[in-house]
N, C-alpha and C positions, 0 to 999 in steps of 0.2 A: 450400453449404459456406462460401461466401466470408463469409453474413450471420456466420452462427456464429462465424467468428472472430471478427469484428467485437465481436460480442454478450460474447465471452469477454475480449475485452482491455478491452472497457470496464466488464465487471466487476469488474477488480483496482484502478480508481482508490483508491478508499477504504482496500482492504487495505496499501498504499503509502505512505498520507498520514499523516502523525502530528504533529496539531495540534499548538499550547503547551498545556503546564500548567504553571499558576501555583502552585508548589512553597509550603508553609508559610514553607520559610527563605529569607530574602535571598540568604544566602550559597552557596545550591547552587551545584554544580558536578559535572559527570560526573568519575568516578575515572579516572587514566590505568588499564591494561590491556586484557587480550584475554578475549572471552565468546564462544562458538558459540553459534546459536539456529537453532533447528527453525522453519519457516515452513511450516504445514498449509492449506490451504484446500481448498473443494468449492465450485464451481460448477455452479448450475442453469439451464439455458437454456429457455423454452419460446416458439415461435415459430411465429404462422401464415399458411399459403401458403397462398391458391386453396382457402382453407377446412378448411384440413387442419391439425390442431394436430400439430405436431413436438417433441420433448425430448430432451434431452440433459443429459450431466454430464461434467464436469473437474474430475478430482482432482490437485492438486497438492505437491511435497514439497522443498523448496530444505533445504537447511544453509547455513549461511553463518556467517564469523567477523568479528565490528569490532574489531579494535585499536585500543584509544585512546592518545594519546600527549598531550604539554605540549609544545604548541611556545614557546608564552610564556604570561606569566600570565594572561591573557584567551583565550587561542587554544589548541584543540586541534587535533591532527593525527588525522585518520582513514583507516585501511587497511583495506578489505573483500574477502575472497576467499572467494569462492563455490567452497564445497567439494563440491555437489552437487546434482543437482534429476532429478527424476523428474516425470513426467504418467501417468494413465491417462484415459480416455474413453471413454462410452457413444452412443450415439444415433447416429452416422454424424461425429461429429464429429473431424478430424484429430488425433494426436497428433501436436507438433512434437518436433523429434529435438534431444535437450538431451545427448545421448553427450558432448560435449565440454567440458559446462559447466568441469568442476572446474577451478579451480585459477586463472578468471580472478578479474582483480585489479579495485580501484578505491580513488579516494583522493580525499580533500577536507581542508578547511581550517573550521572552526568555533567558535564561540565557546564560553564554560564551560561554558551551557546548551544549545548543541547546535543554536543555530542556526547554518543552513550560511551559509560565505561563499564557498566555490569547491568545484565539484566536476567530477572528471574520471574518466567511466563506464568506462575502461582501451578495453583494446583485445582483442577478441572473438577465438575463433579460427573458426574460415573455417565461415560457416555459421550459426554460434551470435549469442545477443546475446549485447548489454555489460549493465554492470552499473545501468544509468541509472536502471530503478528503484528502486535504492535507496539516493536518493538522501535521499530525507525519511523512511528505515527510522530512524533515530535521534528520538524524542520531543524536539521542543522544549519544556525546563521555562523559564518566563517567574519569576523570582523575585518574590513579590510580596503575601508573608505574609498568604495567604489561610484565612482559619479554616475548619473542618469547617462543610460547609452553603454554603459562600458559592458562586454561579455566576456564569460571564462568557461572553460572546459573543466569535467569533472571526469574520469573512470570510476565506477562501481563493479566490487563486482559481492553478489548474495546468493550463500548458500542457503537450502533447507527443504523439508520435506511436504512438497505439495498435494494432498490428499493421499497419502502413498508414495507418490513420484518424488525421489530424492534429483532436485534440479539445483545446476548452476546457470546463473544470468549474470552476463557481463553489459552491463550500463554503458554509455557513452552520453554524459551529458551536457549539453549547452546552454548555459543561463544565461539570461541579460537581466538587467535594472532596467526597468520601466523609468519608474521613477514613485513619486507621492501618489496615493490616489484617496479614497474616502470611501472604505470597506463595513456594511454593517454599521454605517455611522460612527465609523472611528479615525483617525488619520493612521494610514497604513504605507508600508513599502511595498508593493508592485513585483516582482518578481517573478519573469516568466521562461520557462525551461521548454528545450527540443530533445528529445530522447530517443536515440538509437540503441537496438537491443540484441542480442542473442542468447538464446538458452538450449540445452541441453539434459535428459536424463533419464533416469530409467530407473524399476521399481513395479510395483505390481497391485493390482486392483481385484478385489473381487475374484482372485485365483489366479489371475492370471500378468501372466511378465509386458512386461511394454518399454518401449523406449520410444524420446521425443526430441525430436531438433526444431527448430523454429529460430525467427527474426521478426522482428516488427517495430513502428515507431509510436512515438507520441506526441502530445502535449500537455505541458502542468503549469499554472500561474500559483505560484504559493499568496498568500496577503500576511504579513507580519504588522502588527502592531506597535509606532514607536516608543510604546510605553510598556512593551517585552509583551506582551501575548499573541502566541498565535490564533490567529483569526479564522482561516478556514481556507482551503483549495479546491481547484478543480482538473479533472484531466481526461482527456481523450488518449484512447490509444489502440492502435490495430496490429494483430499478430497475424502471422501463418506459419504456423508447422503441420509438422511429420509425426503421426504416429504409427510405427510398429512393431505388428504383433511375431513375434519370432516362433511361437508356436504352430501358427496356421498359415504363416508368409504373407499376411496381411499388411497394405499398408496404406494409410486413412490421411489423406490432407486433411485441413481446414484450418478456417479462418474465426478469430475471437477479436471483438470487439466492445470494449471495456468503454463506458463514459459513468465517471462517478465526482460527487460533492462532498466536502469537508465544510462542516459548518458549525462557528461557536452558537451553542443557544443558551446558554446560562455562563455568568464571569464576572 
């Protein structure tokens, strides 16, 4: 049980991360107001023991709303409260108990483009997480009047504690400009990403110690709005790692398989 979660939390890196894009205009900047977005994903696990191939799936459902605000002219204020979240679960794998999510908070400080300068994940009520991962839920737009066609490379790298497992991932990303399209019926910038990845870490589940190495790619089309909201995304992406167990000489391939939606439903 214990890989599996493992294997589950370090599938939502990528759905979490939301590189730059280099906006056509100089002058972007996110609109102050409030948006709700629908956060969909399905997780694939498959994983073998002692020769026996295992599978499993996690389906998951967040609402969640940002409030943007002007703190000054370079500086936004950001409020996020997670209005809801659901799981379902196949294979033998746990559902964790999200009954209390609603209603917690979280807040940070950012620039016009939505890169973060402080963020503080609130405080969980008894049981439940905070809000930490979403903390790079906001697309960083880099201004930087880039034409239809043109690509650039990004390195990331994020640290933080995935169910337990204290992991580092090093990003490798390649965006291009599509170019204009018409998103949710709004005119939007296009923006699609290829993701190369590797992670590492170790940390302990349910008693027991583990360590994880893995690689894997993806894909993410961000949609920005030219009138500053973010609109919603989506992303493919497949891992395989390594886990093991140092206690019992254990060691567990498999592969995760992440496809999840970002979607404004209220703005």
């Amino acid at each position: 049980m214990c890989i599996r979660n493992a294997a589950l939390a370090l599938g939502t890196l990528a759905l979490i991360l939301a590189p730059s894009a280099k906006a056509q205009s100089a002058s972007f900047s996110y609109a102050p107001g409030a948006s709700q977005y629908r956060v969909q994903s399905t997780t694939k696990i498959v994983q073998e023991v002692n020769g026996q191939t295992n599978e499993g799936e996690v389906n998951t459902r967040h609402v969640v709303t940002l409030a943007i605000g002007r703190k000054a002219k370079d500086t936004l204020a950001l409020d996020y409260t997670w209005d809801s979240a659901s799981v379902s679960t196949t294979g033998g794998i746990p559902a964790p108990d999200l009954s209390k999510i609603g209603g917690t908070k979280a807040s940070g400080f950012a620039s016009a483009t939505g890169k973060m300068y402080s963020f503080n994940p609130g405080t969980a009520a008894e049981g439940m997480p905070d809000m930490a991962e979403f903390e790079l839920f906001l697309p960083v737009v880099t201004a930087a009047n880039k034409k239809v066609g043109d690509s650039w490379i990004d390195t990331l790298t994020v640290k933080g504690n995935r169910g337990g497992v204290n992991v580092n991932t090093t990003i490798i990303v390649t965006s291009k400009m599509v170019g204009d399209t018409t998103y949710a019926g709004e005119k939007s910038w296009r923006i699609q990403r290829n993701l190369v990845f590797s992670l590492s870490g170790a940390g302990e589940q349910q008693g027991m110690a583990l360590t994880i190495e893995g690689t894997g790619t993806g894909e993410r089309t961000d949609y920005i709005s030219s009138k500053g909201a973010y609109l919603g995304s989506a992303l493919m992406q497949t891992s395989k790692s390594t886990v093991s167990l140092p206690a019992n000489g254990m060691t567990i391939p498999m592969t995760t398989t992440v496809t999840s939606k970002v979607e404004r439903v209220k703005g």
